[in-house]
ROFITOR-980959 format. One line per field, with one value per residue: residue number from 1; residue in one letter; chain; x, y, z of N, C-alpha, C, O in turn. Coordinates in Angstrom, 1 decimal, decimal comma. Example, Ala and Ser with C-alpha at 12.3 -4.5 7.8 and 13.67 -1.06 7.14 Angstrom:
2
seq: (1:2)
type: (A:S)
mol: (A:A)
n_xx: (13,2:12,8)
n_yy: (-5,7:-2,2)
n_zz: (7,8:7,1)
ca_xx: (12,3:13,7)
ca_yy: (-4,5:-1,1)
ca_zz: (7,8:7,1)
c_xx: (13,2:12,9)
c_yy: (-3,3:0,0)
c_zz: (7,8:7,9)
o_xx: (14,2:13,4)
o_yy: (-3,3:1,1)
o_zz: (8,5:8,0)
END
This chain:
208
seq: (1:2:3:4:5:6:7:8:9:10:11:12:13:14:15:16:17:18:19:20:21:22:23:24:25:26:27:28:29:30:31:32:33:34:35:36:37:38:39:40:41:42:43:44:45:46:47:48:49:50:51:52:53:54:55:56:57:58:59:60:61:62:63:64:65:66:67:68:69:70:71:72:73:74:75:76:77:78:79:80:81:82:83:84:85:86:87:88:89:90:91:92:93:94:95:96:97:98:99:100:101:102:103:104:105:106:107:108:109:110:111:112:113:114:115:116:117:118:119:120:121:122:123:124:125:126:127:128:129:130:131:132:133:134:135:136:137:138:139:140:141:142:143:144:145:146:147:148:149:150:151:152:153:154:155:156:157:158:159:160:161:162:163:164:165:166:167:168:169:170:171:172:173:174:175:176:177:178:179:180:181:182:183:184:185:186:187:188:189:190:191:192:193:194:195:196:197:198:199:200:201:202:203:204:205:206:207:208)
type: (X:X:X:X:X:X:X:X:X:X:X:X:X:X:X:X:X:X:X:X:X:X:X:X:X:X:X:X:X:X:X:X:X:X:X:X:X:X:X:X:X:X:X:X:X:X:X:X:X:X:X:X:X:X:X:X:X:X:X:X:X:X:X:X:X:X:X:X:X:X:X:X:X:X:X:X:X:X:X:X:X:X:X:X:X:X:X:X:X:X:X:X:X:X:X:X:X:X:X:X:X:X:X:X:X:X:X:X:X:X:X:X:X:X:X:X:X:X:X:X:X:X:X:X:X:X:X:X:X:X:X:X:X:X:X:X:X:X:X:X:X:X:X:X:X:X:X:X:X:X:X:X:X:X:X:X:X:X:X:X:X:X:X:X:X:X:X:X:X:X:X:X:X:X:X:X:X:X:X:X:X:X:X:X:X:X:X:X:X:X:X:X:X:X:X:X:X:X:X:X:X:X:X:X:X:X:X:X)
mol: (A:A:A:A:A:A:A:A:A:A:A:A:A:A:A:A:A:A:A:A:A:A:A:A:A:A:A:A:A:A:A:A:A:A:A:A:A:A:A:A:A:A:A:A:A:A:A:A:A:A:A:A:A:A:A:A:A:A:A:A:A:A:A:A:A:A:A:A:A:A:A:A:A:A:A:A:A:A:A:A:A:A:A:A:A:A:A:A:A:A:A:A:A:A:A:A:A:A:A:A:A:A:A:A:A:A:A:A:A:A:A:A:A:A:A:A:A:A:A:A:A:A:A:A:A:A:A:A:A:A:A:A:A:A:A:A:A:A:A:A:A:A:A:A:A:A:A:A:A:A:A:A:A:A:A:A:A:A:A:A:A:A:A:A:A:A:A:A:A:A:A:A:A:A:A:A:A:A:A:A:A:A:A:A:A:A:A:A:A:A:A:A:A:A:A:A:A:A:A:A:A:A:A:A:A:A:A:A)
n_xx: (86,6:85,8:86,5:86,2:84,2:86,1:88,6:86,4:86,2:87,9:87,9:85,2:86,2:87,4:89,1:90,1:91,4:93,1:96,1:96,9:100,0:102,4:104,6:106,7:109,3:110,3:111,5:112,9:115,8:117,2:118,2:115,5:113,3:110,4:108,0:104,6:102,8:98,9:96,0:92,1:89,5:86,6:84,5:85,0:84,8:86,6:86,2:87,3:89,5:92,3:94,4:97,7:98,8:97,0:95,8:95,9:98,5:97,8:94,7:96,6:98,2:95,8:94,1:96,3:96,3:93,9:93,8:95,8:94,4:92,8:92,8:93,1:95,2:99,3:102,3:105,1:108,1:111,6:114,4:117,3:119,7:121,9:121,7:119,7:121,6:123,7:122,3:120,1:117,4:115,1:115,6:115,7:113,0:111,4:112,5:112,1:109,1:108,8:109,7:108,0:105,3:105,8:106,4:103,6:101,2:98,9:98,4:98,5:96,3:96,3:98,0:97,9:99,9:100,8:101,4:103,3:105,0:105,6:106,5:109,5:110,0:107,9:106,1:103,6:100,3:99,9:99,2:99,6:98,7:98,4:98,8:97,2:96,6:95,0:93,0:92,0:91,2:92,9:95,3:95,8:95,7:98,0:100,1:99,2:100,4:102,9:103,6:103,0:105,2:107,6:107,6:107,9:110,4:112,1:111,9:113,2:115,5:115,9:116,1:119,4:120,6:120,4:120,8:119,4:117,3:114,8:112,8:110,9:110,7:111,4:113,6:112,9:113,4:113,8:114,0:115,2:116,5:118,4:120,1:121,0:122,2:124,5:125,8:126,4:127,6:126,6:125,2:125,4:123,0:122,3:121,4:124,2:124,4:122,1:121,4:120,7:122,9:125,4:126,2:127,3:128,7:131,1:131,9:132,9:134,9:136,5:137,5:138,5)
n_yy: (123,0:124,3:122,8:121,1:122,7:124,7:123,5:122,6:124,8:124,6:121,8:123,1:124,3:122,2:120,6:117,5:115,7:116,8:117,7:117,9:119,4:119,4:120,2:119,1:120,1:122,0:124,5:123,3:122,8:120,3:116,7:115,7:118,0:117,1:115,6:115,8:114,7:114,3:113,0:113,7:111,5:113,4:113,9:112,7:112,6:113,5:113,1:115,6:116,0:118,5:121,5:120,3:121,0:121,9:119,3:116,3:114,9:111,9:112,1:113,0:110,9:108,7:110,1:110,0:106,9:106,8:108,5:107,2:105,2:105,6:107,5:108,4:108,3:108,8:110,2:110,3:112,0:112,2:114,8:114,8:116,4:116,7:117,6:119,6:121,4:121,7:123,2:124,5:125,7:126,2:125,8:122,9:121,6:122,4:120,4:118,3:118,3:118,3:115,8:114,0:114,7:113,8:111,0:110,3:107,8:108,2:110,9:114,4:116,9:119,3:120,9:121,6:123,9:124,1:127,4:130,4:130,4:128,4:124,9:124,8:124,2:122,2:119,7:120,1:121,8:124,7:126,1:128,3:128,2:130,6:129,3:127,2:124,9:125,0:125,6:123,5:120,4:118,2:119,7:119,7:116,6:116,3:117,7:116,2:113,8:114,3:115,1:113,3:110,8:112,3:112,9:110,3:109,8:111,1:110,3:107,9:108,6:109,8:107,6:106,6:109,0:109,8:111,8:114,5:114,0:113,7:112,7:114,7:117,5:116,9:117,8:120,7:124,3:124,8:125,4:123,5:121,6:123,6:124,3:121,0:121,3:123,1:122,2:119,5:120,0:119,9:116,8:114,2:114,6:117,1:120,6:121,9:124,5:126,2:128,5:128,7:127,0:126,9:129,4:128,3:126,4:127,3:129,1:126,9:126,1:128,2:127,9:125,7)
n_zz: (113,6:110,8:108,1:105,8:104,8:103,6:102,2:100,3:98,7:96,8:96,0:94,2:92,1:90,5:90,8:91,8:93,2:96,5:97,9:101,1:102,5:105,4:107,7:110,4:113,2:112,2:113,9:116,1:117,7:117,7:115,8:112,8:110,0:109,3:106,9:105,7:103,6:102,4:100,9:101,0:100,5:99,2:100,6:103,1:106,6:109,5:112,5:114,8:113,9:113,8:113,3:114,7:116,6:118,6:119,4:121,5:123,0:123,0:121,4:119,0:118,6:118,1:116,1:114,1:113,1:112,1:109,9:108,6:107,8:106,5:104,6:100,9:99,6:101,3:102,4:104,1:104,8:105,9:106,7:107,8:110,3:109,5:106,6:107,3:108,2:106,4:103,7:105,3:107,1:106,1:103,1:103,5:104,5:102,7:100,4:102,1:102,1:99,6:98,7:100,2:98,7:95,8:96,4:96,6:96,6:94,8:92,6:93,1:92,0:92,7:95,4:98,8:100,7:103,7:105,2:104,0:101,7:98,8:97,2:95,7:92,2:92,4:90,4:90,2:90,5:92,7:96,3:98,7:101,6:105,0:107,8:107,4:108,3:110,4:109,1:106,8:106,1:105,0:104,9:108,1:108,4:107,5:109,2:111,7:110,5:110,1:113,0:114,5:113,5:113,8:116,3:117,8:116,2:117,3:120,3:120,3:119,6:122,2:123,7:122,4:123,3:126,0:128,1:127,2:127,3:125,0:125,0:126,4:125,5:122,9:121,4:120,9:122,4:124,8:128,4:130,2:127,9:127,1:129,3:129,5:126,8:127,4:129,5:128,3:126,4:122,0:120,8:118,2:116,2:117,1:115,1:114,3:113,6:114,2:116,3:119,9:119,9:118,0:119,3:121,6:120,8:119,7:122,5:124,1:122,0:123,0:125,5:125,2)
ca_xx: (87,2:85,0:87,6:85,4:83,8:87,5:88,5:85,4:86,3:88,9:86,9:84,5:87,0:87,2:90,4:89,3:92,3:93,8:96,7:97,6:100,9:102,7:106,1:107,0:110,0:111,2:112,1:113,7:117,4:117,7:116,7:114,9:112,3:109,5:106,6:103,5:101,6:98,0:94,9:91,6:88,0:86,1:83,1:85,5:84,7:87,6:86,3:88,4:90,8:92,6:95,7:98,3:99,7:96,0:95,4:96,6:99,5:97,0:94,2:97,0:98,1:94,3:94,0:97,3:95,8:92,5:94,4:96,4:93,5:90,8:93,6:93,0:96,9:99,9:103,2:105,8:109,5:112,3:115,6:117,9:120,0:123,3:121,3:119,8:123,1:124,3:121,3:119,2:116,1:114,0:115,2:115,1:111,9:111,2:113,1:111,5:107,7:108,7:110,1:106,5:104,6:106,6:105,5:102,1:100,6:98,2:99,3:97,4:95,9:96,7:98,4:98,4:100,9:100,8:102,7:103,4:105,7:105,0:107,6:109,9:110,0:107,3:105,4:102,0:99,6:100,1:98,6:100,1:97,4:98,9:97,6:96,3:96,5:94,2:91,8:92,1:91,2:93,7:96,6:95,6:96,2:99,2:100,3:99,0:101,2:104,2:104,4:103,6:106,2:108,7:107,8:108,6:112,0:112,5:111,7:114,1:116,7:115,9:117,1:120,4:121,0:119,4:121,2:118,9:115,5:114,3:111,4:110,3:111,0:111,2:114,5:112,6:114,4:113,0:115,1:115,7:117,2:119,0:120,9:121,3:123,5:125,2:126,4:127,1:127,4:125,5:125,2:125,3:121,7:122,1:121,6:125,4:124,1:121,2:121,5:122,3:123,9:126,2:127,2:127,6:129,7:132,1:132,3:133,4:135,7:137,2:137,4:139,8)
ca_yy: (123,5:124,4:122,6:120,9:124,4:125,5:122,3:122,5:125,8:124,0:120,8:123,1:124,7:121,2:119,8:116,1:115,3:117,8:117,5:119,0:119,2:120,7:120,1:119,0:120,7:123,1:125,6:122,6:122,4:118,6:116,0:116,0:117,9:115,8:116,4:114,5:114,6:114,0:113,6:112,6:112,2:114,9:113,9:112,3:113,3:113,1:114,0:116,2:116,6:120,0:121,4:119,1:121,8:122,0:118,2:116,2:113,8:111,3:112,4:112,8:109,2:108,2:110,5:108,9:105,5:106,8:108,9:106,3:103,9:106,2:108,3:107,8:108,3:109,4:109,5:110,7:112,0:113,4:115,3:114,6:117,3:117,3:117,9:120,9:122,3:122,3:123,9:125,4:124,7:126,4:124,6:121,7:121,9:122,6:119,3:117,1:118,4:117,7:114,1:113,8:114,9:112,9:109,5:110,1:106,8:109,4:112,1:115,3:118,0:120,8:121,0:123,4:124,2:125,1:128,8:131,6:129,5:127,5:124,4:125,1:123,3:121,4:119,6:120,4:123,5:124,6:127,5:128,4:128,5:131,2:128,9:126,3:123,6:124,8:125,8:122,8:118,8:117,8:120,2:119,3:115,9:116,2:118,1:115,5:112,5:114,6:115,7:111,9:110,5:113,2:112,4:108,9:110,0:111,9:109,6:106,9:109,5:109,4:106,2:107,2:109,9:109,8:113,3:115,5:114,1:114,3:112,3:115,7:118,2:117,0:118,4:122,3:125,0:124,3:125,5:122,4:121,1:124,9:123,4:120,3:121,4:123,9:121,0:118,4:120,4:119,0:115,7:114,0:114,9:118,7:121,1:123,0:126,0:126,9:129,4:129,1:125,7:127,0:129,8:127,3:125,5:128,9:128,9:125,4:126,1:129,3:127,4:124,4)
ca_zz: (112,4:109,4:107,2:104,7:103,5:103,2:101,3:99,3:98,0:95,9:95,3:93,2:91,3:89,2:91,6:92,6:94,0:96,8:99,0:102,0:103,1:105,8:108,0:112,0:113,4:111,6:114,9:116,5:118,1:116,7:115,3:111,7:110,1:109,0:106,4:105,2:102,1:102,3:100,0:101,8:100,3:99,1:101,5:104,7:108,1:110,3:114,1:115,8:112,9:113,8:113,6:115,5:117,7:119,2:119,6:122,8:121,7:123,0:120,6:117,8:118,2:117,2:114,7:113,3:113,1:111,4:109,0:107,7:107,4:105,3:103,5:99,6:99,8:102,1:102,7:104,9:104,6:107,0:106,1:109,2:110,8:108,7:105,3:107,7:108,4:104,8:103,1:106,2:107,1:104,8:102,0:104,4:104,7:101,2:100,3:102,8:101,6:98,3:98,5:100,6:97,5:95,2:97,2:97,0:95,3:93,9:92,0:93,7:90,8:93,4:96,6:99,7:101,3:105,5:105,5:103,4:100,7:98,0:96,9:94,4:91,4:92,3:89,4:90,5:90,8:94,4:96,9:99,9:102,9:106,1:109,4:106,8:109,6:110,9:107,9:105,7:106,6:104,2:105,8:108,9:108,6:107,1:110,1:112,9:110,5:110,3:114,2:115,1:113,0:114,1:117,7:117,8:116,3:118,8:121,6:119,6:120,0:124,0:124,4:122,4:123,9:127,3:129,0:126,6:127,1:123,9:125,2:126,9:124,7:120,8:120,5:120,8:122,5:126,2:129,4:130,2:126,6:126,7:130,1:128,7:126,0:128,2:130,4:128,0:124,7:121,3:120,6:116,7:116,0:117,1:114,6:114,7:112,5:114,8:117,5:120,3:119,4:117,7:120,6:122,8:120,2:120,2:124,2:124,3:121,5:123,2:126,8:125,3)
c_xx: (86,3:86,1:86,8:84,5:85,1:87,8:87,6:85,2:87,3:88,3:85,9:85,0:87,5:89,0:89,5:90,1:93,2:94,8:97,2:99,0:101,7:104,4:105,8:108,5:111,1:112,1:112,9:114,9:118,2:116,8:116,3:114,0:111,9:108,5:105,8:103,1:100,0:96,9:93,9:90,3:87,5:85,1:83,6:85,7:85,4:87,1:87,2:89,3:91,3:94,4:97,1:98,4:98,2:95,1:96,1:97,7:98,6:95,6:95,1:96,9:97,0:94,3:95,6:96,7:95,2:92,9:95,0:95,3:92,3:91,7:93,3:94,3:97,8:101,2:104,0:107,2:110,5:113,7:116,0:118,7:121,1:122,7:121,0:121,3:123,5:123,4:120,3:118,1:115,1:114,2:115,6:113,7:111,4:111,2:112,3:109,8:107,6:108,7:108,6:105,7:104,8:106,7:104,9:101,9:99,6:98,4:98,4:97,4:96,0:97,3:98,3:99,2:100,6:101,9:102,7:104,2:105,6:106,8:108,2:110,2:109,3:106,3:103,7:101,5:99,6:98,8:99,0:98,9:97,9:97,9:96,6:96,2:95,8:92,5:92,1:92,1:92,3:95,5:96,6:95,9:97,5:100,0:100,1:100,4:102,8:104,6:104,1:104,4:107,1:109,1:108,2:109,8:112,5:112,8:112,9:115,3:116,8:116,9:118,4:121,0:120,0:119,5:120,4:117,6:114,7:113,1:110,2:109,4:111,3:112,2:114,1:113,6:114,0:114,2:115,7:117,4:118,8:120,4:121,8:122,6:124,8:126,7:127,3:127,4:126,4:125,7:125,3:124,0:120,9:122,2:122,7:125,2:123,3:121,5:120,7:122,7:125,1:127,4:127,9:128,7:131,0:132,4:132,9:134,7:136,9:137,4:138,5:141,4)
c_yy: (123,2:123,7:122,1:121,8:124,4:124,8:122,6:123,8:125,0:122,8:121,6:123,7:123,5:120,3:118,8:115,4:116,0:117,3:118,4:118,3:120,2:119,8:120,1:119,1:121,4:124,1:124,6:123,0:121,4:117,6:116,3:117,2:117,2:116,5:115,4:115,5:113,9:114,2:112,4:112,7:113,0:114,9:113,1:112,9:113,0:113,3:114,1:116,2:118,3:120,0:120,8:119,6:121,9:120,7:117,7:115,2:112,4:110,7:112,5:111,6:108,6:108,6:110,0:107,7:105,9:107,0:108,1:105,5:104,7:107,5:107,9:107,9:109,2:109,6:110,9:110,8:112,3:113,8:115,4:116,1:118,0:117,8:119,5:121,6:122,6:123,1:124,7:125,1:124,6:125,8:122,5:121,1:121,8:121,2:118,1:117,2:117,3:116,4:113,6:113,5:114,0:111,2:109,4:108,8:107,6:110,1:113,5:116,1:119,4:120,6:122,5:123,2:124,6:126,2:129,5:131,4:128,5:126,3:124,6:123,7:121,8:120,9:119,5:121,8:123,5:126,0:126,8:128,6:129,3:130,5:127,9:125,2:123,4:125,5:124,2:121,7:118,4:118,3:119,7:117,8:115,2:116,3:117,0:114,0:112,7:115,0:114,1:111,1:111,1:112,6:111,2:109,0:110,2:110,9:108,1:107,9:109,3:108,8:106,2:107,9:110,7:111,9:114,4:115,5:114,6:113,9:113,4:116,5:118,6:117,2:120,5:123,2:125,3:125,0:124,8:122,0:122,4:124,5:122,5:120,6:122,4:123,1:120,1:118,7:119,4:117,5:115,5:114,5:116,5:119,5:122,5:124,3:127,0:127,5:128,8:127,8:126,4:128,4:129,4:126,3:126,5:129,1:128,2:125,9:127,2:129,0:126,8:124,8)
c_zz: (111,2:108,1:106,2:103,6:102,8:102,2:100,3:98,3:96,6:95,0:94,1:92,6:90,3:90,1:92,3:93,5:94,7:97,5:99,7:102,1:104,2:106,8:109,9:111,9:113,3:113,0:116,0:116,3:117,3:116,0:113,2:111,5:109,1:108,1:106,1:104,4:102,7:101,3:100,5:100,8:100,4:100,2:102,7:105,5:108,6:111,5:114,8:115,5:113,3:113,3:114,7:116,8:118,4:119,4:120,5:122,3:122,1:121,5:118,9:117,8:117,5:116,1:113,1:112,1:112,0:109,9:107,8:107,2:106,3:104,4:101,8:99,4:100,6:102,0:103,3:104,7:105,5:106,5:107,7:109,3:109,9:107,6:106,0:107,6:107,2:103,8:103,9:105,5:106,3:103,8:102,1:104,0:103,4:100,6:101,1:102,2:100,2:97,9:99,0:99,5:96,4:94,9:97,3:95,7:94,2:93,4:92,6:92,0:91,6:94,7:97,4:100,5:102,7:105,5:104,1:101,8:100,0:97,7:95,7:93,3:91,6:91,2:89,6:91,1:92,6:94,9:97,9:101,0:104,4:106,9:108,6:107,6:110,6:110,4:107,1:106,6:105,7:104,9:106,9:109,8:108,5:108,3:111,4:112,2:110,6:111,9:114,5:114,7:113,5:115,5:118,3:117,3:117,3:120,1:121,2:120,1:121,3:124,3:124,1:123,0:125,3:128,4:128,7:126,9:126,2:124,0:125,4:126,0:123,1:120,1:120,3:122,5:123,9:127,3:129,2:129,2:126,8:127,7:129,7:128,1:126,4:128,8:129,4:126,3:123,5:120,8:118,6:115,8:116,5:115,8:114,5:114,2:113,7:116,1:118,9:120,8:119,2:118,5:121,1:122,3:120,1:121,4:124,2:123,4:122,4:124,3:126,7:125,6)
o_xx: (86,1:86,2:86,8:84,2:85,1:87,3:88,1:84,4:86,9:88,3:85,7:84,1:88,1:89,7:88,7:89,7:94,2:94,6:97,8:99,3:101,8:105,0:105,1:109,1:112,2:113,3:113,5:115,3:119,2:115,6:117,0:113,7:112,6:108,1:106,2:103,0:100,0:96,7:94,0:90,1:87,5:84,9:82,7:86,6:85,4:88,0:87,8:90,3:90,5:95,3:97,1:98,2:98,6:93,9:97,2:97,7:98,7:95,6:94,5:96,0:97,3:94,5:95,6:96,8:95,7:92,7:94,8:95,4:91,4:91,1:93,5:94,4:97,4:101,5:103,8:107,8:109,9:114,1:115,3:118,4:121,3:123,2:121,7:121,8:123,7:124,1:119,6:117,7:114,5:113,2:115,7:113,6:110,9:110,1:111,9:109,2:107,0:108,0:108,0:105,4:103,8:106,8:104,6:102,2:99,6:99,4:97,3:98,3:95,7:96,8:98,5:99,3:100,0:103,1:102,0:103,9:105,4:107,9:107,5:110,7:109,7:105,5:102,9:102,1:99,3:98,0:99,0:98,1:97,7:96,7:95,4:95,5:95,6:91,5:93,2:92,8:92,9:96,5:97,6:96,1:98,0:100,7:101,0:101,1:103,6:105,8:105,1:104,7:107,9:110,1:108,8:110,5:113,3:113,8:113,1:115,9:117,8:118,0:119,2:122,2:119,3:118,8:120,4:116,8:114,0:112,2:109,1:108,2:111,5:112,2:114,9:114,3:114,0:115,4:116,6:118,6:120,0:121,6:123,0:123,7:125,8:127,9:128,5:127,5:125,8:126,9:125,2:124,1:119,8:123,2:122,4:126,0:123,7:122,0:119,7:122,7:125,8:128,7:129,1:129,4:131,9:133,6:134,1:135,7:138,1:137,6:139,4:142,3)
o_yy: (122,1:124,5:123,0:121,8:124,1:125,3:123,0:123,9:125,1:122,8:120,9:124,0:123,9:119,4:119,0:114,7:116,3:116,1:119,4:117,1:121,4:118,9:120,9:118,6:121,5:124,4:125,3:123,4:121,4:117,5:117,1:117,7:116,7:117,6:114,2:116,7:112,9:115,3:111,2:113,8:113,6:116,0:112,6:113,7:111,8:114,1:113,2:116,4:119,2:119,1:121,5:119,0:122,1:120,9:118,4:114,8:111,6:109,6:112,1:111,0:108,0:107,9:109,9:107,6:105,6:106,2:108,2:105,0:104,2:108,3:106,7:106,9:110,3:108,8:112,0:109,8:113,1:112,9:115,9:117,0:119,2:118,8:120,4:122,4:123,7:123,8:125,4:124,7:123,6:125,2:121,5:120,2:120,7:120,8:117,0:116,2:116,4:115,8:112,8:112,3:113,3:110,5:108,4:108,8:107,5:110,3:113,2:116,0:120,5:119,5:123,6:122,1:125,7:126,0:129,0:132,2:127,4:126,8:124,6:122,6:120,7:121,9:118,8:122,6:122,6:126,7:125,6:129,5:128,4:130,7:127,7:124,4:122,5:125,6:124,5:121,7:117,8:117,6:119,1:117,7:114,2:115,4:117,1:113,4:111,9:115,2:113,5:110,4:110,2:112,2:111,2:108,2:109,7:111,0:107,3:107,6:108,7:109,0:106,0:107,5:111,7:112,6:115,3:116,5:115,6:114,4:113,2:116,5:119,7:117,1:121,3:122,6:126,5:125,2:124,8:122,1:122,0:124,4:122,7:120,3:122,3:123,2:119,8:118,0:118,4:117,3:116,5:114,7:117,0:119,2:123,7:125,1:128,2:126,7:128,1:127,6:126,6:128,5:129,8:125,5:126,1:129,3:128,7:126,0:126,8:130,1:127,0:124,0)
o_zz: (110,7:107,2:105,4:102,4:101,6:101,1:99,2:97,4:95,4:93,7:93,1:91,8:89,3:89,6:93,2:94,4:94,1:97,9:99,3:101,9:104,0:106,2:110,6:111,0:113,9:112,9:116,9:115,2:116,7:115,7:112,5:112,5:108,3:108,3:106,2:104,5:103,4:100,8:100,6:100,3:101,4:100,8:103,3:105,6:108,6:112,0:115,4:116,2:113,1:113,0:115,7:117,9:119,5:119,5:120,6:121,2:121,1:120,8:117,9:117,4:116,5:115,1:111,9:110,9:110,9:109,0:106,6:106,0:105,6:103,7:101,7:98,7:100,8:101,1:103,0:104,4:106,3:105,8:108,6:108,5:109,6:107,5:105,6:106,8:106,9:103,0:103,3:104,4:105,9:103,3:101,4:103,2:103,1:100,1:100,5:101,8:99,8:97,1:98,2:99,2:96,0:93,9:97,9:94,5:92,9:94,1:92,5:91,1:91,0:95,1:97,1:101,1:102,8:105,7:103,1:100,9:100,7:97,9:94,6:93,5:91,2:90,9:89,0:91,8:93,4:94,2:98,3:100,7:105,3:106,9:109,0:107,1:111,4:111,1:106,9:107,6:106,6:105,1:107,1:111,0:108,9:108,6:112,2:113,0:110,9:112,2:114,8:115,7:113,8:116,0:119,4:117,8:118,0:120,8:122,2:121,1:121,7:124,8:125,0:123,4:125,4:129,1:129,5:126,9:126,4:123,3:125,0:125,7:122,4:118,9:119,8:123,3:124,0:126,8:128,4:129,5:126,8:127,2:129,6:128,5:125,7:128,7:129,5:125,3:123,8:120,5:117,8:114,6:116,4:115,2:114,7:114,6:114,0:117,0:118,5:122,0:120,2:118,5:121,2:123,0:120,7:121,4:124,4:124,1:122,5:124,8:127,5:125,7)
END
């Protein structure tokens, strides 16, 4: 990933301090979603920084570590399920970026955004980046701290609620999981809104 050109388009536009940000699982069943804030040195090499979804969860774990340790600042948010359900995801998602951004010990002088939407009423200059997770070292990272954070929720969940195997599957929309809730309907940490949750929550009701 040529991400440091990409980056460096920005850096010479007079922005010294960038951050990426971007969001883990939004298209999830349950569960949170998760975002991180990032802003890394103009001139820091990460090897084998990519977008998360193309890193092994092995390989993220590391890059975890690193991240946190040579970040000029970070931080991490998650908006749990019920907030989903009352405002949907997108401004979910939106909400969780923000509080991210918000936390940064740094103040960024621009942010990008991973996807097609910018945050609203955020107090800083933004740009949206389509597939910036996997243009941008700064998105990028953001992306590997928000799906390892998320994933360790997840796997916390497990042990709660062992019938779902969230260890597997994350909470994403898997046969398996689809089973799962079939059998034993949704649990406290299901998102009731989302399809086909909320079917399956209409079956059940129309059975009793």
């Amino acid at each position: 990933m040529d991400s440091l050109f990409f980056d460096g388009n920005f850096y010479n536009k007079w922005f010294a301090l960038v951050a990426g940000i971007d969001e883990a699982g939004r298209g999830s069943l349950a569960g949170p979603v998760t975002a991180a804030a990032v802003i890394l040195a103009k001139d820091l090499i990460i090897p084998d920084l990519n977008d998360s979804k193309q890193v092994s969860e092995r390989k993220r774990e590391q890059l975890f570590l690193i991240i946190k340790e040579k970040a000029l600042a970070y931080a991490i948010k998650a908006v749990d399920n019920t907030i989903i359900d009352k405002i949907n995801i997108l401004q979910a998602t939106f909400l969780a970026m923000s509080r991210a951004v918000l936390k940064l010990q740094i103040k960024p002088e621009l942010c990008l955004i991973d996807g097609n939407h910018k945050i609203p009423n955020l107090p800083f200059k933004q740009e949206a980046i389509i597939s910036g997770d996997a243009k941008s070292a700064c998105i990028a990272a953001a992306s590997i701290l928000a799906k390892v954070t998320r994933d360790k929720i997840m796997k916390e969940y497990a042990k709660q609620y062992p019938v779902y195997e969230f260890e597997k599957h994350k909470g994403y929309g898997t046969r398996q999981h689809i089973e799962s809730l079939k059998q034993y309907g949704p649990c406290p940490i299901h998102r009731i809104t989302f399809a086909p949750i909320s079917d399956i929550v209409s079956q059940i009701k129309l059975n009793i």
